[in-house]
C-alpha positions, 0 to 999 in steps of 0.5 A: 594346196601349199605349193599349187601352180598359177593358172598360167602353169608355171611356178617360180619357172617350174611347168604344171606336169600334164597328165593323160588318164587314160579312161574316163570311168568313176576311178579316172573322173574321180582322180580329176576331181581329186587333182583339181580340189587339191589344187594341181592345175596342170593340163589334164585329158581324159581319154576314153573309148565310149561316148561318155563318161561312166565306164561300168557306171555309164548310162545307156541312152538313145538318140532316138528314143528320148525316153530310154535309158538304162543302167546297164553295167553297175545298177548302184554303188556302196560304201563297206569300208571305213571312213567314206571318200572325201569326194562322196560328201560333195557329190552327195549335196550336190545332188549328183547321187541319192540314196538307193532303197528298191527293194532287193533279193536273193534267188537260191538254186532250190528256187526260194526268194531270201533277203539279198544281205549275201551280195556284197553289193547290198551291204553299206551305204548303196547310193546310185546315180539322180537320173542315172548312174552316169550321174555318178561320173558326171558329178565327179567332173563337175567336182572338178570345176574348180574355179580358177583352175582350168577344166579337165578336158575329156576326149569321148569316143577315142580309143587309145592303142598306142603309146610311145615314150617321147624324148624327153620322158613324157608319153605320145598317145595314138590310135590304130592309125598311128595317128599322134592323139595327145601328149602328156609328161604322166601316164595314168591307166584307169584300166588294165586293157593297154597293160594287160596280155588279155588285150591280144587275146580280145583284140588281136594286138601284137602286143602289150602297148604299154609293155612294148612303149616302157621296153626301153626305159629299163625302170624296175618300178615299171617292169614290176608293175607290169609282171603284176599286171600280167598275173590277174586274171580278168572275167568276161560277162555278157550282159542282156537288155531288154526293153518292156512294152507299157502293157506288161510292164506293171507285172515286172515292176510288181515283182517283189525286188528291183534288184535279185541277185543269185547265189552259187547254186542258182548261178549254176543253174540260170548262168545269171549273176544279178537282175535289175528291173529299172522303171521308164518315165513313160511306163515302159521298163528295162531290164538287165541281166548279168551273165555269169563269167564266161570263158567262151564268151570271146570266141563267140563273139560273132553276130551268130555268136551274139545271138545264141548268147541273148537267146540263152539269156532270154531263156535263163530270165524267163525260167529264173522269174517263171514263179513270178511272171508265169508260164510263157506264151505258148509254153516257150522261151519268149518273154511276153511285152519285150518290145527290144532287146540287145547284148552288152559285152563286157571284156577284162573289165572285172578283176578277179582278186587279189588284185594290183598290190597298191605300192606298185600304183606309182612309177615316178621313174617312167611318170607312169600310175595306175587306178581303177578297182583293180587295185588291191584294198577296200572296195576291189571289183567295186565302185567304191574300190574305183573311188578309193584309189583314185584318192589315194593316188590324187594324194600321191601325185600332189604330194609328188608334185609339191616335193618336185617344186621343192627341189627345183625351186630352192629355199625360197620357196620351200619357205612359201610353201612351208611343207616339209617333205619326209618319207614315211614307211615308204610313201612321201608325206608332207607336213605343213605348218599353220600357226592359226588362229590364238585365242588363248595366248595366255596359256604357255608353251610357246616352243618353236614358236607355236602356240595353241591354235597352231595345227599341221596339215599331213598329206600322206597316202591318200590321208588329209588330216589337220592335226591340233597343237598340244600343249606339252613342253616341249617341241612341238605334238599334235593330235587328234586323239587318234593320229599323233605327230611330234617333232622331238627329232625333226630328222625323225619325227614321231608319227603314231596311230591308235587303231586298238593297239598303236601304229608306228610309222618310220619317217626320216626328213628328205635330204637337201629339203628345208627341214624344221628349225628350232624344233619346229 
């Protein structure tokens, strides 16, 4: 990227920022990835409470059992909006993902199997994880591998619980403690648990950390982002793993689905939301029910409580598959060849719409932001939400980064990074030249000395587009037939969208930064 830092991190005498993501599920691995690929090569730490990266996409495992493993929070993820992110093309090549094809279905309340085309996660593009989920992660952190740029740093099985501005308007990171964990100048929050009031509802805290940190930094910005916070509402779900014997096994892989889900009515009447059926390599399988939100969940959650809660899981699957697998043992609520079962709680993990507004995702006052699928947009309460806001706020911070090289480090090198910054309906974008390759210098318009071959890189949102020169009179056009960019006015250039009717953006160049000269 224009404007990148040395590996040394320093640039004309300008510091990398460092950054401090605080989570290392699929929305913080992705925006390390989309940092490092477009060229941020400042320190970044990702801090997170499990013993891995994944988050909801993580994997379990077990250090006794080579054998066992299970994806027991997200069994896959889809694509159901638009253009896929840039990160999912090279994750894919890599072969970090494939392609999901189990069967699936849906179970209605009357108790009749239906194709699953009602879930919104069996529509689109449905990917899940090569050798598991936590594939998914650990592809996005090898996507940040970028060669000469140093490795973001994760810190596995660290709760973050306190945070406190530094004096000079970075962020200290400690734990129960109080013991100083790291320091970071930017703050990102891939979660909403340190900025939302449920924390103290789940965990006893006397406050907000984030809330309690910013009380004194009196920015508007930050404060509103917190009221948004505050005013989701967050589910709570509980989810059941059991592991089957080889001998009973065969009848749970010869069910007609790997993957049920419920509708309402059932949902109702088994409190289960979704069912995956997950082969072992040595003919055992797992299987992971997904509780329906509960609101009772927290205040059951003892070792009593945990065992009321399995058994009425246990119960529930077994009632739900009795067409299926037959009656039970006995004529009771036991599940014939579970050889282990466990819990899973999830807490206010899942976001309930309409979400986090995406305009509140950067504080640039406080060096704070946010990503996660709690973001408002395409693909909320999914994986897909997760990765798009990631990008988004990748492109965000890079383009903050670079204005802030621009105005530190004067003309000269505002010249070198030939990007020129403006503010489009609210958002910065920045606009690099390339002259490019000629091939055809015979044709004319050579206006502002650009000639056919030239094309502007626009970097706005969590957008990339490479336009090409047209060859109007005039100053210099590009376009790609769908987005148009002009310079008539460098202090307010044209910048459109044919989307069925046409989109106008309001831009005006950023005061005191070089601006385009003799219509370029």
């Amino acid at each position: 990227m224009a404007g990148s830092f040395t590996e040394s991190g320093q640039s004309q005498g300008t510091s990398a920022p460092s950054l401090a993501v605080i989570g290392a599920g699929v929305a913080g691995c992705a925006l390390a990835a989309g940092l490092r690929r477009g060229g941020w090569d400042g320190p970044i730490d990702l801090w997170e409470a499990g013993r891995g990266p994944g988050g909801r996409a993580a994997t379990r495992r077990s250090r006794q059992d080579a054998g066992w493993h299970l994806d027991h929070g997200a069994p896959l993820f889809n694509l159901l909006e638009g253009p896929e992110p840039e990160l999912v093309a090279p994750l894919r090549s890599g072969g970090w993902i494939v392609p999901w094809r189990e069967p699936a279905a849906e179970l209605q309340g009357d108790g009749t199997l239906n194709p699953a085309q009602a879930d919104p996660l069996l529509r689109g593009a449905l990917y899940r994880g090569r050798q598991g989920m936590d594939d998914l992660c650990r592809g996005l952190l090898a996507l940040a591998q970028v060669q000469g740029l140093p490795s973001p740093m994760g810190h596995f099985g660290t709760l973050v619980r306190h945070l406190e501005v530094r004096p000079d308007g970075g962020w200290r990171l400690a734990e129960a403690t109080g013991a100083v964990l790291g320091e970071a100048d930017w703050l990102v929050l891939t979660g909403t648990l340190l900025a939302h009031p449920r924390a103290m509802e789940r965990f006893g805290w006397s406050e907000v950390p984030l809330r309690r940190a910013a009380g004194g930094l009196g920015d508007g910005a930050l404060e509103a982002a917190l009221a948004a916070l505050a005013s989701m509402e967050m589910e709570t779900r509980t989810n059941l793993m059991l592991t089957i014997e080889p001998a009973a096994a065969a009848r749970w892989l010869a069910l007609p689905f790997r993957l049920l889900s419920f509708d309402s009515q059932a949902q109702r009447r088994w409190g289960l939301r979704r069912l995956s059926i997950q082969p072992l390599a040595d003919g055992r399988c797992g299987v992971v029910a997904h509780g329906v939100p509960d609101a009772d969940t927290e205040a059951t959650a003892t070792t009593a409580g945990d065992a009321l809660a399995m058994e009425a899981l246990v119960r529930a699957v077994a009632g739900a598959l009795e067409p299926w697998l037959g009656e039970r043992p006995g004529g009771g609520d036991a599940l014939a060849g579970v050889a282990q079962r466990q819990l899973m709680r999830w807490g206010a993990a899942f976001p309930v719409a309409p979400g986090h507004p995406p305009a509140a995702m950067v504080c640039p006052a406080s060096r704070v932001a946010f990503c996660g699928d709690f973001i408002a947009g395409p693909g909320f309460g999914r994986l897909e939400g997760a990765l798009r806001s990631a990008q988004a706020l990748a492109g965000r911070l890079l383009a903050l980064l670079l204005l802030l090289c621009l105005a530190l480090a004067g003309p000269a090198r505002a010249a070198a990074a030939e990007a020129v910054p403006y503010r489009c309906d609210g958002d910065l974008l920045l606009a690099t030249s390339d002259n490019g390759a000629v091939d055809a210098p015979g044709i004319p318009n050579t206006t502002g000395g650009t000639v056919p071959g030239a094309t502007v890189l626009l970097e706005w949102r969590d957008l990339r587009l490479q336009l090409p020169r047209t060859n109007n009179a005039g100053p210099p056009s590009y376009t790609d037939g769908l987005w148009w960019w002009s310079l008539e006015d460098p202090q307010q250039p044209r910048f459109l969208h044919r989307r069925g009717a046409i989109e106008r953006f309001s831009c005006q160049a950023v005061p005191d930064a070089k601006q385009p000269t003799d219509g370029r």
